[in-house]
C-alpha distance (Angstrom), angle and dihedral (degrees) to the residues before:
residue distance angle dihedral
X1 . . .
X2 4.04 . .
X3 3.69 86.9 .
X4 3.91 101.9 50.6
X5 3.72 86.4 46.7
X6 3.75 88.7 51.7
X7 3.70 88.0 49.7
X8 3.67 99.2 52.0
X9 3.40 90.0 51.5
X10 3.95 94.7 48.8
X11 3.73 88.1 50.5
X12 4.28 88.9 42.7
X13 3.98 83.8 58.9
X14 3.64 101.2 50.6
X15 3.64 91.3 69.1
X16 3.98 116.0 152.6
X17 3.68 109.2 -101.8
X18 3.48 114.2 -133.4
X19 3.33 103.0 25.4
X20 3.89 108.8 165.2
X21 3.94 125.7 -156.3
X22 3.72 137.2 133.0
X23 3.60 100.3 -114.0
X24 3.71 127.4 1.7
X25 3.72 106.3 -127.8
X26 4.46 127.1 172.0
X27 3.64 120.6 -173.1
X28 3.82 126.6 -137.4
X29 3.47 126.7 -69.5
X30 4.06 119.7 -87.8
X31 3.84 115.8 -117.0
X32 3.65 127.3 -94.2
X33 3.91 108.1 -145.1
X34 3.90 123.5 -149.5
X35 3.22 113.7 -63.5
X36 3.36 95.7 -152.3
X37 3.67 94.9 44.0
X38 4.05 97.7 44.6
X39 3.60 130.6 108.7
X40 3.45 116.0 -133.3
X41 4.14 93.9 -107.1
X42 3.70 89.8 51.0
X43 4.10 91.0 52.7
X44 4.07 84.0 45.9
X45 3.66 86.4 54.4
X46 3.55 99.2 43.5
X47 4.09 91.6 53.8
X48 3.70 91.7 49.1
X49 4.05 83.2 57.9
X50 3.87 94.2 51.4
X51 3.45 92.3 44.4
X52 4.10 91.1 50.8
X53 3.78 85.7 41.9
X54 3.77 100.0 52.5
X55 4.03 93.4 50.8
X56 3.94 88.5 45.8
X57 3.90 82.1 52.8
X58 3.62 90.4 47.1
X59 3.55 92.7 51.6
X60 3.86 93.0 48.6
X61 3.76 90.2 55.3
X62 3.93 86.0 47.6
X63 3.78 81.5 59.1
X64 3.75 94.5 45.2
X65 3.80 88.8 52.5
X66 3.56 88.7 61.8
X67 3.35 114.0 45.5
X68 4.03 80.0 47.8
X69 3.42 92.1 65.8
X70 4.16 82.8 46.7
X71 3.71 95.6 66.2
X72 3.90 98.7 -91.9
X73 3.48 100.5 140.4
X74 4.19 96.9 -173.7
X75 4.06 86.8 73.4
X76 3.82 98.2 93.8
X77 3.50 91.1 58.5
X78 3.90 96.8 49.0
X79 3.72 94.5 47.2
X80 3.50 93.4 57.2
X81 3.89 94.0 45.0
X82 4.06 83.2 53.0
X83 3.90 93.9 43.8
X84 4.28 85.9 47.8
X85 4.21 92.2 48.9
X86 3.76 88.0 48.9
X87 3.70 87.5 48.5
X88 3.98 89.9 48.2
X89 4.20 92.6 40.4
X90 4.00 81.7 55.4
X91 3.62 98.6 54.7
X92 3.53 104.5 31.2
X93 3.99 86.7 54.4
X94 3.81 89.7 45.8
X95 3.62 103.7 52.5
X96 4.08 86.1 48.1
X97 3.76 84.6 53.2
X98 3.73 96.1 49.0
X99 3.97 89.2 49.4
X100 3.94 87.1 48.6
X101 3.19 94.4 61.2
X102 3.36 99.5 42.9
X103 4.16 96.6 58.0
């Protein structure tokens, strides 16, 4: 667990600096079906959306970052609601896995 954490936030810190957009904006989460329930091409499917979903988040934050440095002093609080989603995506997706692959 210690290491996905430590992961997320390596990734979280390698934002792209600079990046430049009007509003920084991050949609919701994908679903994580039942594990236990789950064909194998519905699990597939379901990692490909994490995946997609944690470099959208990473791009928001990238955003965040930015206007930050801009004098928008709400960003603090929005990166760390991103970094804690990502955390949450991560773990609810893994514990499906695990059950998965136990059936």
């Amino acid at each position: 667990m210690m290491k996905r954490v430590a992961v997320i936030v390596l990734m979280a810190g390698m934002g792209v600096a600079g990046v430049a957009r009007a509003e920084c904006t991050l949609g919701s989460p994908p679903s994580v079906p039942d594990g236990s329930k789950a064909a194998e091409a519905e699990m597939q499917a379901a990692q490909a959306a994490v995946k997609k979903f944690m470099a959208e988040t990473q791009d928001y934050m990238s955003c965040l970052e930015f206007e930050g440095k801009n004098g928008n002093g709400t960003w603090q609080k929005k990166y760390n609601d991103a970094v804690d989603q990502m955390q949450k995506l991560a773990g609810d997706f893994n514990k499906q896995l695990k059950a998965f692959k136990s059936k």
